[in-house]
Biopython code that builds the backbone (N, CA, C, O; Angstrom):
import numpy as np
from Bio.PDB.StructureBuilder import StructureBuilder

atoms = [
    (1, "UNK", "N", (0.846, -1.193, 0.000)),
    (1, "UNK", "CA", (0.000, 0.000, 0.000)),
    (1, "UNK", "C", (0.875, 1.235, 0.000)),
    (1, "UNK", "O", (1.953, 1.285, 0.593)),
    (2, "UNK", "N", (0.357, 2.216, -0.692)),
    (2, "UNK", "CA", (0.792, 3.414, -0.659)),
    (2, "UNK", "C", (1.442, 3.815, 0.986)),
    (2, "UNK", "O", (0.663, 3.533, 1.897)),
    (3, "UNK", "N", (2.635, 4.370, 1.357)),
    (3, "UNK", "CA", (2.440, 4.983, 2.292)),
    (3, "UNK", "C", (2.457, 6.335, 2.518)),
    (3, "UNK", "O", (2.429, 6.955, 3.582)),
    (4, "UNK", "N", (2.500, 6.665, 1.524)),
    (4, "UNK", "CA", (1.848, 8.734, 1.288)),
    (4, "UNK", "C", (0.567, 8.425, 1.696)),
    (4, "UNK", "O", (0.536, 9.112, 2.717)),
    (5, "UNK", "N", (-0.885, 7.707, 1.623)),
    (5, "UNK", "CA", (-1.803, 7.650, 2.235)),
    (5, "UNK", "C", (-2.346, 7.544, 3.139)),
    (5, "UNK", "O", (-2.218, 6.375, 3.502)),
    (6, "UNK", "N", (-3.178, 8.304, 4.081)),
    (6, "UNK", "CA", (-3.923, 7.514, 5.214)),
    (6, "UNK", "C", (-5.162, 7.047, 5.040)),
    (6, "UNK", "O", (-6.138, 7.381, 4.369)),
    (7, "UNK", "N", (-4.734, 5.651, 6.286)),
    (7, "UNK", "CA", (-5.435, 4.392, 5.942)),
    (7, "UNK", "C", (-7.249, 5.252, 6.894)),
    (7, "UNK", "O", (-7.410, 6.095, 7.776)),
    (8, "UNK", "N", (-8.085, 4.501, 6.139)),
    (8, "UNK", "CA", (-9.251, 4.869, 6.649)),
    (8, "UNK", "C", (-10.613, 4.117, 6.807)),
    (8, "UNK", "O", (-11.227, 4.205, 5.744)),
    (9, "UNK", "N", (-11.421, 3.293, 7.900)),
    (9, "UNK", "CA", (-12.466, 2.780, 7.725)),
    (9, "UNK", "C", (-13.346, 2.994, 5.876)),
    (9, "UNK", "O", (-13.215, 3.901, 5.054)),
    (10, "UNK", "N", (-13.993, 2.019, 5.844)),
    (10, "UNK", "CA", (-15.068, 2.204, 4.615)),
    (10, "UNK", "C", (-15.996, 3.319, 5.424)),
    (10, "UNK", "O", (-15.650, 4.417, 4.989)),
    (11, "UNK", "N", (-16.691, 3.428, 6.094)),
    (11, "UNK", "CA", (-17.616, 4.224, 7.023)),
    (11, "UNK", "C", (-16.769, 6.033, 6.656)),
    (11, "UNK", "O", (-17.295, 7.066, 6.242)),
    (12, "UNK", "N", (-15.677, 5.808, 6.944)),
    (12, "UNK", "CA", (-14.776, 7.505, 6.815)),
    (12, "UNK", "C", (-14.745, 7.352, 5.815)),
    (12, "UNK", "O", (-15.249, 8.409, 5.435)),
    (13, "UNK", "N", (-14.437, 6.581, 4.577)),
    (13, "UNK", "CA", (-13.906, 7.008, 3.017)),
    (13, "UNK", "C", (-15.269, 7.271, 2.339)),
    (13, "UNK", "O", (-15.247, 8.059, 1.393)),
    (14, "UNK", "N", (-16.535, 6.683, 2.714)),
    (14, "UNK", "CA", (-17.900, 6.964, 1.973)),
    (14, "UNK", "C", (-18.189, 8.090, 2.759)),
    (14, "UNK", "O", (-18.464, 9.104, 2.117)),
    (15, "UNK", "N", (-18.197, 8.167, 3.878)),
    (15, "UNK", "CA", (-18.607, 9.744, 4.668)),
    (15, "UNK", "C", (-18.033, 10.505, 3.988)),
    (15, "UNK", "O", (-18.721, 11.431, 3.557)),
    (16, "UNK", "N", (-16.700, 10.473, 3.627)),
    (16, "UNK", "CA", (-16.027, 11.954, 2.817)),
    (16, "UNK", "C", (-16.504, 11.833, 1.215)),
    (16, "UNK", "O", (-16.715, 12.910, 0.657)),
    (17, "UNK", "N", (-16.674, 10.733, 0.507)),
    (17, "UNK", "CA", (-16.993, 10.457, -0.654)),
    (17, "UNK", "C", (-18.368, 11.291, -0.918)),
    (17, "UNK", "O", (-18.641, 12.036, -1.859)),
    (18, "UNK", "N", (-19.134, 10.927, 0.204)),
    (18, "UNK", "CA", (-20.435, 11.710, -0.364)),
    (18, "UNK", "C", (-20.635, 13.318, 0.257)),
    (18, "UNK", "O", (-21.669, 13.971, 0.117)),
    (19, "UNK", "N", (-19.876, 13.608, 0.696)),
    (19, "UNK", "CA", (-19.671, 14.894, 1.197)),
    (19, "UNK", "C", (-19.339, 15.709, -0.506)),
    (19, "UNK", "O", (-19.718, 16.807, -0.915)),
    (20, "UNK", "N", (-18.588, 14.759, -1.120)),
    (20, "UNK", "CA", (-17.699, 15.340, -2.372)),
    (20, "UNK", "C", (-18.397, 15.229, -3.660)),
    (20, "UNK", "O", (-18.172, 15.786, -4.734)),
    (21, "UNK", "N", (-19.607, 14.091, -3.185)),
    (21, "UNK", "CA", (-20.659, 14.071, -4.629)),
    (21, "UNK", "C", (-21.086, 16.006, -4.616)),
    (21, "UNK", "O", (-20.968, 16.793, -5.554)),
    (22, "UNK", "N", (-21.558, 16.266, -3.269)),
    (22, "UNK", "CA", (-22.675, 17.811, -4.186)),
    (22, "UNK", "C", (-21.578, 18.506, -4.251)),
    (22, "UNK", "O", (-21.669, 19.647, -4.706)),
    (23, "UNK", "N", (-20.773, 18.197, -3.985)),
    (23, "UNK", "CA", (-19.584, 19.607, -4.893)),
    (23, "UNK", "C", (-19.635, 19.355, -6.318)),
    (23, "UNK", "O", (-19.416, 20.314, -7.058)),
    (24, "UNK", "N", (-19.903, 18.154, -6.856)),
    (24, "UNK", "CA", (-19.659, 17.831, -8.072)),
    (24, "UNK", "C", (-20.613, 18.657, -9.268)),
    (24, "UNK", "O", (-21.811, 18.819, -9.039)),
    (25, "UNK", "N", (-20.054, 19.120, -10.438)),
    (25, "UNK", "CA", (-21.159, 19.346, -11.699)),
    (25, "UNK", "C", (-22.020, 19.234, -12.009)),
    (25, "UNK", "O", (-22.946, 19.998, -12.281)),
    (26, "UNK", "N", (-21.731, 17.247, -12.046)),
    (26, "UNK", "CA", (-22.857, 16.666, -12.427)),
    (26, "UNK", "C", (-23.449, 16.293, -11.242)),
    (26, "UNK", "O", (-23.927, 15.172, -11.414)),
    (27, "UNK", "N", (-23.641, 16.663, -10.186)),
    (27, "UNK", "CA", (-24.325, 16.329, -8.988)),
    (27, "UNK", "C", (-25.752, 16.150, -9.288)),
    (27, "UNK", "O", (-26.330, 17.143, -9.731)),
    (28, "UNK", "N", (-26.412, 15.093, -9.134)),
    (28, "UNK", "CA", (-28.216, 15.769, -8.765)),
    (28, "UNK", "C", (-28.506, 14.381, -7.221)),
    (28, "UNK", "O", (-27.907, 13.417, -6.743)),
    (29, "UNK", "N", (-29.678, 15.080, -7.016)),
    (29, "UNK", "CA", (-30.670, 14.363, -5.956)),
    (29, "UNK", "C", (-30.412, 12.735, -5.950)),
    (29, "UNK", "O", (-30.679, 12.134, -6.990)),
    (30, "UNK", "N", (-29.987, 12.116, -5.007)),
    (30, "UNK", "CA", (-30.487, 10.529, -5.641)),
    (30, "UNK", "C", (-28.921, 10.208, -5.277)),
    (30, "UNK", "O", (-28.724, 9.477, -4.306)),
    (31, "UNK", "N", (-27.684, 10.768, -6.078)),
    (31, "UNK", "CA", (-26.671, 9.835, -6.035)),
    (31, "UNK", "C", (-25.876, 9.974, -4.641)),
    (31, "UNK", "O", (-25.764, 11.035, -4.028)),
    (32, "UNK", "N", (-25.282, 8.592, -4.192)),
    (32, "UNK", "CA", (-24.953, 8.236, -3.143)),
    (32, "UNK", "C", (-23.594, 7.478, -3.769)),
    (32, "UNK", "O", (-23.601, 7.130, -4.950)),
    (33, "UNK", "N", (-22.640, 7.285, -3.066)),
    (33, "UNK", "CA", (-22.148, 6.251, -2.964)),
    (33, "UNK", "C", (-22.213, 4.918, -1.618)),
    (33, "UNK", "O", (-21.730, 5.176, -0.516)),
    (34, "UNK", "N", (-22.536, 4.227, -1.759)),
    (34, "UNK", "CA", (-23.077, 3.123, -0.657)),
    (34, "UNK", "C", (-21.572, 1.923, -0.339)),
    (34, "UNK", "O", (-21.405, 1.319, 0.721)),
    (35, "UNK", "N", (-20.891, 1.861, -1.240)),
    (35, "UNK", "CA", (-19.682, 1.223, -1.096)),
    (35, "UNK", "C", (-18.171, 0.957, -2.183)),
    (35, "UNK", "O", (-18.147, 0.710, -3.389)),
    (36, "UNK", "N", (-17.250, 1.090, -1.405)),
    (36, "UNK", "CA", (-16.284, 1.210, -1.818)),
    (36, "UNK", "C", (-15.227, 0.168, -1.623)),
    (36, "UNK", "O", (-15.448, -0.508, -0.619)),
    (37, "UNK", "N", (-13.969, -0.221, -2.386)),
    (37, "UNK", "CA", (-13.072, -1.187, -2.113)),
    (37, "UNK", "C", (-12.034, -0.740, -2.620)),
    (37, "UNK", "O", (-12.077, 0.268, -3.325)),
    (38, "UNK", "N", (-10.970, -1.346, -2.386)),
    (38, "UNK", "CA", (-9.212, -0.948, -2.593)),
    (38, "UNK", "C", (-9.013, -1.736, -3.722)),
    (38, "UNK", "O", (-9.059, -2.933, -3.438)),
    (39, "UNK", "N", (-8.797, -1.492, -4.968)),
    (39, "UNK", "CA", (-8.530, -2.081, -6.167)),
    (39, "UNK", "C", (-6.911, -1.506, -6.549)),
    (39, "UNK", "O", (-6.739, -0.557, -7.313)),
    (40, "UNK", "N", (-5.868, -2.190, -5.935)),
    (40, "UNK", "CA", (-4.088, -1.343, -6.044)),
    (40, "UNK", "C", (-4.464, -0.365, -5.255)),
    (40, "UNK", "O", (-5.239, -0.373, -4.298)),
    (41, "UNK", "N", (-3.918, 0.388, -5.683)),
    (41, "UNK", "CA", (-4.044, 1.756, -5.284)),
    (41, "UNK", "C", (-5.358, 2.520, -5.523)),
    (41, "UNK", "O", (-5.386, 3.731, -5.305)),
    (42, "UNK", "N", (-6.359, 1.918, -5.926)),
    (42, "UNK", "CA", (-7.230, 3.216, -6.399)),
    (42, "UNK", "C", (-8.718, 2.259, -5.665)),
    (42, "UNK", "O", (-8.982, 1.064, -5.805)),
    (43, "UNK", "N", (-9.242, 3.001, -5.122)),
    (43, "UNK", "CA", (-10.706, 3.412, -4.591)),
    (43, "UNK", "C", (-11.898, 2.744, -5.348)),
    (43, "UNK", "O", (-12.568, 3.562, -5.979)),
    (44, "UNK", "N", (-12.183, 1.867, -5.406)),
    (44, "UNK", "CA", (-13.626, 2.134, -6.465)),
    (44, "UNK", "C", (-15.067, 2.128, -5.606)),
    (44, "UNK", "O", (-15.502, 1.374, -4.735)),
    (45, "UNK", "N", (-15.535, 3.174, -6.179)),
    (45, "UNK", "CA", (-17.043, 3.358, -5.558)),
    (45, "UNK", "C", (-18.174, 2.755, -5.853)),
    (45, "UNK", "O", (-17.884, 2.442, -7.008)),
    (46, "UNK", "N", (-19.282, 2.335, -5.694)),
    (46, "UNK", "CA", (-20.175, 2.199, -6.351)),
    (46, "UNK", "C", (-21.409, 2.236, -5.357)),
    (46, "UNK", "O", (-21.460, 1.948, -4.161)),
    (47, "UNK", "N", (-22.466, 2.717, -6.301)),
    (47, "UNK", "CA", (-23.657, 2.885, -5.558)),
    (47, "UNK", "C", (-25.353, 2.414, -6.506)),
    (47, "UNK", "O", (-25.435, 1.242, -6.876)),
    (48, "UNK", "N", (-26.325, 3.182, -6.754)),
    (48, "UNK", "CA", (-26.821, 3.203, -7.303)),
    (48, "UNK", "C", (-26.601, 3.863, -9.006)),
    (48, "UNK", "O", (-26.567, 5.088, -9.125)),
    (49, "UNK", "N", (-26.469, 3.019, -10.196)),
    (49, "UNK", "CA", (-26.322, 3.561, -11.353)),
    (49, "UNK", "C", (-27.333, 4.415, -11.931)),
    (49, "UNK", "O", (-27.169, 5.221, -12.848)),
    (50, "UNK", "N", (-28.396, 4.155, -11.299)),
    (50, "UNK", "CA", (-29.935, 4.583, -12.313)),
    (50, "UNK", "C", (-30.349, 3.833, -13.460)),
    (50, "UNK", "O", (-31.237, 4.313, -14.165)),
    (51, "UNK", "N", (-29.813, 2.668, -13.770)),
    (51, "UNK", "CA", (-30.034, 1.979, -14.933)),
    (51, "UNK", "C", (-31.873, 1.772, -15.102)),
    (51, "UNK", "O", (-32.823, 1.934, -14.337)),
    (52, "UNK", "N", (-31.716, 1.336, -16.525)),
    (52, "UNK", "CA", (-33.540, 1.957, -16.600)),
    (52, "UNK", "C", (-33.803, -0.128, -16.645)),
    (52, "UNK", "O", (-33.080, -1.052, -16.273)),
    (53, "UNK", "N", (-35.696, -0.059, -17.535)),
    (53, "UNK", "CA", (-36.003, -0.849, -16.604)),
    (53, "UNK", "C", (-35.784, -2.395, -16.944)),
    (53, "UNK", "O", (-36.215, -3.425, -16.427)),
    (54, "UNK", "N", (-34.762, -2.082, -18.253)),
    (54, "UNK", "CA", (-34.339, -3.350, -19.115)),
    (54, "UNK", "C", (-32.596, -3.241, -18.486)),
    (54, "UNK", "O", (-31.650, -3.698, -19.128)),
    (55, "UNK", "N", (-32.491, -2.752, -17.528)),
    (55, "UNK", "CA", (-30.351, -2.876, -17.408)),
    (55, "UNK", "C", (-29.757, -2.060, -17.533)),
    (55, "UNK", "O", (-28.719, -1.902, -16.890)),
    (56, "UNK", "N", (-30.349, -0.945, -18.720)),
    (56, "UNK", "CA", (-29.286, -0.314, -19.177)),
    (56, "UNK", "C", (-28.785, 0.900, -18.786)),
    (56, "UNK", "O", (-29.368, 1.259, -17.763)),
    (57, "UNK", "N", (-28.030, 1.624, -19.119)),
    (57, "UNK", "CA", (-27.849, 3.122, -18.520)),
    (57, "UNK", "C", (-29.020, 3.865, -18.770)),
    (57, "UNK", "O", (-30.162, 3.517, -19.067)),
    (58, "UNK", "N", (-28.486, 4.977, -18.584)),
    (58, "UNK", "CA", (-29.540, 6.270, -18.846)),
    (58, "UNK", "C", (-28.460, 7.482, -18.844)),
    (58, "UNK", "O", (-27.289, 7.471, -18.463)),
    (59, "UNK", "N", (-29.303, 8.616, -19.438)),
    (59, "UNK", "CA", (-28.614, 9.653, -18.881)),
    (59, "UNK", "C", (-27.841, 10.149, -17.485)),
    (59, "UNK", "O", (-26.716, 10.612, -17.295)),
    (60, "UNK", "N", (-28.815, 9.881, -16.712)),
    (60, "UNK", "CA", (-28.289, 9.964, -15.062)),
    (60, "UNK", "C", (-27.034, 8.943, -14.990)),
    (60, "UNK", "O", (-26.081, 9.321, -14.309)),
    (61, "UNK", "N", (-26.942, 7.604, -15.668)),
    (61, "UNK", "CA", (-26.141, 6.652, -15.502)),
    (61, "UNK", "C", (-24.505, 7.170, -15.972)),
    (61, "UNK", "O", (-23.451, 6.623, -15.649)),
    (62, "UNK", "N", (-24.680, 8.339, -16.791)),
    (62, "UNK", "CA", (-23.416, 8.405, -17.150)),
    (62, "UNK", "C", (-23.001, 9.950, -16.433)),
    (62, "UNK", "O", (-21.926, 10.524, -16.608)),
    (63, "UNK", "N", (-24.187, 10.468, -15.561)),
    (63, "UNK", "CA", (-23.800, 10.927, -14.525)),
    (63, "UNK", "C", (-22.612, 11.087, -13.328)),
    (63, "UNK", "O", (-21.733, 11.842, -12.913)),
    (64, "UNK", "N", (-23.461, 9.423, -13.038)),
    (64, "UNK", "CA", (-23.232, 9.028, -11.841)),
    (64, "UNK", "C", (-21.585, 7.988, -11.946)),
    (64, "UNK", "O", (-20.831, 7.664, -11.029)),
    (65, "UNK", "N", (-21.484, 7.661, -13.611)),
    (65, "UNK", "CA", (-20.058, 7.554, -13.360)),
    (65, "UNK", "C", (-18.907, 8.518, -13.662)),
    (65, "UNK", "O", (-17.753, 8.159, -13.426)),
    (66, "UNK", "N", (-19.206, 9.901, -14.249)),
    (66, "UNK", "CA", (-18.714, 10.664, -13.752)),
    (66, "UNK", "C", (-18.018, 11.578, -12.375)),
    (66, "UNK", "O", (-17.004, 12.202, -12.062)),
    (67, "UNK", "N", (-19.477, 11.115, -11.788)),
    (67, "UNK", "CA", (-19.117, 11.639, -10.541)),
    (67, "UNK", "C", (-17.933, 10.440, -9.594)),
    (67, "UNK", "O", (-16.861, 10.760, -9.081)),
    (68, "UNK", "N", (-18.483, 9.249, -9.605)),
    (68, "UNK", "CA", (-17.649, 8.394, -9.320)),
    (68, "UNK", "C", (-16.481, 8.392, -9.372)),
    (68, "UNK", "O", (-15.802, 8.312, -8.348)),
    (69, "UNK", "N", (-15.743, 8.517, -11.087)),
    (69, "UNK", "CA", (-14.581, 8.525, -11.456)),
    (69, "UNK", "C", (-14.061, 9.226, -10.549)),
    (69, "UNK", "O", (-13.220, 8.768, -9.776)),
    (70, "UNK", "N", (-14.609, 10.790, -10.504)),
    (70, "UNK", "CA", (-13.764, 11.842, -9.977)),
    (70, "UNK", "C", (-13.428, 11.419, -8.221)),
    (70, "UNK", "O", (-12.485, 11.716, -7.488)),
    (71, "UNK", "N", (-14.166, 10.935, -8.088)),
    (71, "UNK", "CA", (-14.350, 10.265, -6.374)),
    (71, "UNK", "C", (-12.982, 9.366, -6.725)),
    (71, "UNK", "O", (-12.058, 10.090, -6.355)),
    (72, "UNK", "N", (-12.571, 8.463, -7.119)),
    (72, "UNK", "CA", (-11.770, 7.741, -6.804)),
    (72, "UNK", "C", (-10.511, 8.739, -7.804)),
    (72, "UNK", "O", (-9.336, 8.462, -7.566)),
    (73, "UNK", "N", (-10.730, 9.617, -8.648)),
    (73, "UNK", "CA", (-8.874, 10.224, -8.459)),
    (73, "UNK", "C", (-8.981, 10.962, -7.662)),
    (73, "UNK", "O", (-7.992, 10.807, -6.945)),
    (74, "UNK", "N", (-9.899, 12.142, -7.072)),
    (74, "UNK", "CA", (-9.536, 12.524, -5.910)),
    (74, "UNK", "C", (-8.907, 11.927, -4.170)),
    (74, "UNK", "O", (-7.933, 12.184, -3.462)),
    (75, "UNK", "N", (-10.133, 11.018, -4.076)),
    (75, "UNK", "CA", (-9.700, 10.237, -2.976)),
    (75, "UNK", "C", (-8.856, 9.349, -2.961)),
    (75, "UNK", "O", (-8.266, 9.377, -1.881)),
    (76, "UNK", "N", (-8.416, 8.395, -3.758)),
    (76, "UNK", "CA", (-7.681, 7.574, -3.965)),
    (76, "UNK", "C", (-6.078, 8.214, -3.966)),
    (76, "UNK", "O", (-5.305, 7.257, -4.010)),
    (77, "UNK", "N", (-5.316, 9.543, -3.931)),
    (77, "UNK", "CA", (-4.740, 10.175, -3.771)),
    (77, "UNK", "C", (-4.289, 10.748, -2.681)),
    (77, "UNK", "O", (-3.198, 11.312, -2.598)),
    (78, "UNK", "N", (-5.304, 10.607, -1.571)),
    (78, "UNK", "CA", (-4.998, 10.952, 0.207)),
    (78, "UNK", "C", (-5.243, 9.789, 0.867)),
    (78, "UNK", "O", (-4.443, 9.592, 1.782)),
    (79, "UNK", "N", (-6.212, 8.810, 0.694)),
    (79, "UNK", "CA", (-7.050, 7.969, 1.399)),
    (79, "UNK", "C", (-6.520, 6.325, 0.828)),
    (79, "UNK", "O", (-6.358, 6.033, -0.357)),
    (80, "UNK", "N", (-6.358, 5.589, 1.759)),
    (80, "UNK", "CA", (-6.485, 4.035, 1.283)),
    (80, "UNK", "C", (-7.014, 3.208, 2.490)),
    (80, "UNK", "O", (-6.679, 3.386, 3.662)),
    (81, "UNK", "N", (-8.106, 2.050, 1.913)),
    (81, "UNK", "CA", (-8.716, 1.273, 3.230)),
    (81, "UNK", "C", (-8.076, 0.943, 4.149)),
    (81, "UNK", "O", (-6.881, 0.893, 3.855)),
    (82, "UNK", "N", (-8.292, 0.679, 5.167)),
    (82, "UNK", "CA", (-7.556, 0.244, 6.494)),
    (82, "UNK", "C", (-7.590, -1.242, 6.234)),
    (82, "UNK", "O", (-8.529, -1.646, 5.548)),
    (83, "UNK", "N", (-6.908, -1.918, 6.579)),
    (83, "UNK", "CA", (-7.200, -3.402, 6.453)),
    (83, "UNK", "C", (-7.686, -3.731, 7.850)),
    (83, "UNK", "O", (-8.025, -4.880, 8.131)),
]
sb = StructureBuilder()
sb.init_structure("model")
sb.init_model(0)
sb.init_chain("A")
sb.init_seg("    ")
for serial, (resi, resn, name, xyz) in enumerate(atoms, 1):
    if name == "N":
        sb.init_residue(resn, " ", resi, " ")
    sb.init_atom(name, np.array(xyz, "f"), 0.0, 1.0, " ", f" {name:<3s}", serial, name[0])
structure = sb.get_structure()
């Protein structure tokens, strides 16, 4: 693991994660991130996509991995899970 990072519960890395969704652009109502894991070095989030009622994306869907992305280069840059 990185040691430029501090290590942090899932509970602290989604608390700050969704603190950082309504700063975002593409922010709207609805997106959360609900959980996260240590993939190397990098963060991945995931929560609700909005996928419609056959699977697929939607507009909101490519939202919400926008916002995501930016969640894991930001955080993934200070923050890594605690084991």
């Amino acid at each position: 693991m990185n040691t430029k990072t501090i290590a942090l519960s899932r509970e602290e890395i989604l608390e700050k994660a969704n603190a950082l969704i309504h700063e975002h652009d593409d922010y709207f109502a609805g997106i959360s991130a609900s959980e996260v894991e240590q993939n190397g070095q990098l963060l991945i989030f995931r929560g609700n996509y909005f996928l419609d009622e056959n699977g697929l994306p939607t507009a909101k869907s490519t939202a919400v991995f926008n916002v995501f992305k930016a969640l894991t280069v930001t955080l993934s840059e200070k923050y890594h899970l605690a084991d």
